[in-house]
N, C-alpha and C positions, 0 to 999 in steps of 0.2 A: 120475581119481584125484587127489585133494589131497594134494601134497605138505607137511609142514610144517618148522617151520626155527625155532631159535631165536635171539635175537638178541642178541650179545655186550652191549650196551649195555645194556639194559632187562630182559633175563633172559625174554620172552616169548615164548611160541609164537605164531608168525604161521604164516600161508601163504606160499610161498615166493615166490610175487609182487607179496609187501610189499619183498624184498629186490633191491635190485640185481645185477646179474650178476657176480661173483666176489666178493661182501660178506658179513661174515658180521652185518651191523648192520641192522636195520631202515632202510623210506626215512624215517620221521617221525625217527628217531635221526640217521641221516646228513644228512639235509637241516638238522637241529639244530647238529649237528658242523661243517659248513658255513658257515651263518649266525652261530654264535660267532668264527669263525676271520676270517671279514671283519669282523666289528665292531672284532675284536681289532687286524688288520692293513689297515684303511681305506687307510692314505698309501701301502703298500707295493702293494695290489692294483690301484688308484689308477694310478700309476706305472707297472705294469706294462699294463694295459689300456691307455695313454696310448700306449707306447712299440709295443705290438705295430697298435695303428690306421697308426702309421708307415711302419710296415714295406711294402717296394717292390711284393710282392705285392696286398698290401691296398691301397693305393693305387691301382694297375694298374684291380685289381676293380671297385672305386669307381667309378674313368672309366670303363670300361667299360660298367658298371650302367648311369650318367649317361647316356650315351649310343641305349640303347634306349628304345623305347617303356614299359616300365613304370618304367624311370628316368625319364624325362621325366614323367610322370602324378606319380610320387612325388613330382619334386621341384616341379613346379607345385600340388603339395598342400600341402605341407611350405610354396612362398610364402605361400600363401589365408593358412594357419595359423597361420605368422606375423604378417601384418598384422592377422587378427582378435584376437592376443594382445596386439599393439602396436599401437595405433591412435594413439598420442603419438608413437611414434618412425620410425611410415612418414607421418604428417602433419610432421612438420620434417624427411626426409627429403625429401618432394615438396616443402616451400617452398624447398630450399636447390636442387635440380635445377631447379625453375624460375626460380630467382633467377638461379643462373647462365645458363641457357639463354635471359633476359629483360636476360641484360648488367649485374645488377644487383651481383654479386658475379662477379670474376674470379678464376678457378680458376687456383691457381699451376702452376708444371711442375714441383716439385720439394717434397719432404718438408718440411714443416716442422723436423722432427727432425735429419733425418741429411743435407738437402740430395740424395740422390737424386734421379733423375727416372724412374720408372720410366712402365710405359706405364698405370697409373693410380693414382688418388689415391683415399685414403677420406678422407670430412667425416665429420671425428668430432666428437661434439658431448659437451661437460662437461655443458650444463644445456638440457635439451627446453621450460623457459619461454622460451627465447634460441634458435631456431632459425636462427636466421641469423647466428650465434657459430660457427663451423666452424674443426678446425684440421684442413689437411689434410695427412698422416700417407700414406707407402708403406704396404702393409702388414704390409709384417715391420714398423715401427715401430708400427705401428696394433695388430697383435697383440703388442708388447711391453707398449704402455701397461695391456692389460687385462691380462695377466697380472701385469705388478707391480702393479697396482689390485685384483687380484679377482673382476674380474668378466669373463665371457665376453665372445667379439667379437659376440657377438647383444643383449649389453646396449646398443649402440649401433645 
């Protein structure tokens, strides 16, 4: 038996498994209702997705994930995927690992930035025609510079 249902928004008769479960709105209305409210509220939805990826749980999860066999596949996927999207930026990352590794550029033990010495350094690079231009950065300073710049820590 077809149930039918109307829908507060658009005033039509649907079948009731056009509606979500306790709604009295159509899904093409509601998914509408939806997608206006984040266009409207980008920086605040933003923020909050940001803040809840944080959270002790979710992190937990994460390494965890990491840690299994379909975390491992995933994230050996996720590498591939990367270096086929960058192929500028894992080619002057392999000149400056072998540069170093060939004694040709010596790896400091401490931030450029904030003088830390934590137990490792990223080579960050301003300009990929200059690949052996490296500043090396902890990485809370390494992730500082791209956020007050804009750009992600994968733009480097």
């Amino acid at each position: 038996m077809i149930i039918m249902k109307k829908c507060k928004i658009c005033g039509e008769n649907k079948q009731s498994d056009m509606f979500y479960k306790g709604l009295a709105q159509c899904k093409p209305c509601y998914k509408a209702k939806v997608k206006k409210y984040r266009e409207e509220n980008l920086d605040k939805i933003q923020a909050y997705d940001r803040s809840r990826a944080s959270l002790p749980h979710r992190v937990k999860a994460r390494e965890n994930y990491a840690k299994t066999e379909q975390g491992i596949e995933a994230g050996n996927r996720a590498k591939i995927n990367y270096t086929k999207r960058n192929p500028i930026k894992r080619m002057a990352s392999q000149v400056v690992n072998n540069a170093v590794r060939d004694g040709k550029i010596l790896k400091p033990e401490s931030c450029e930035d904030c003088g830390s010495k934590p137990n490792r350094l990223h080579g960050h690079h301003d300009d990929y025609a200059y690949p052996l231009v490296v500043r090396w950065l902890c990485p809370s300073c390494h992730n500082k510079w791209h956020k007050i710049n804009g750009e992600g820590l994968n733009a480097c």
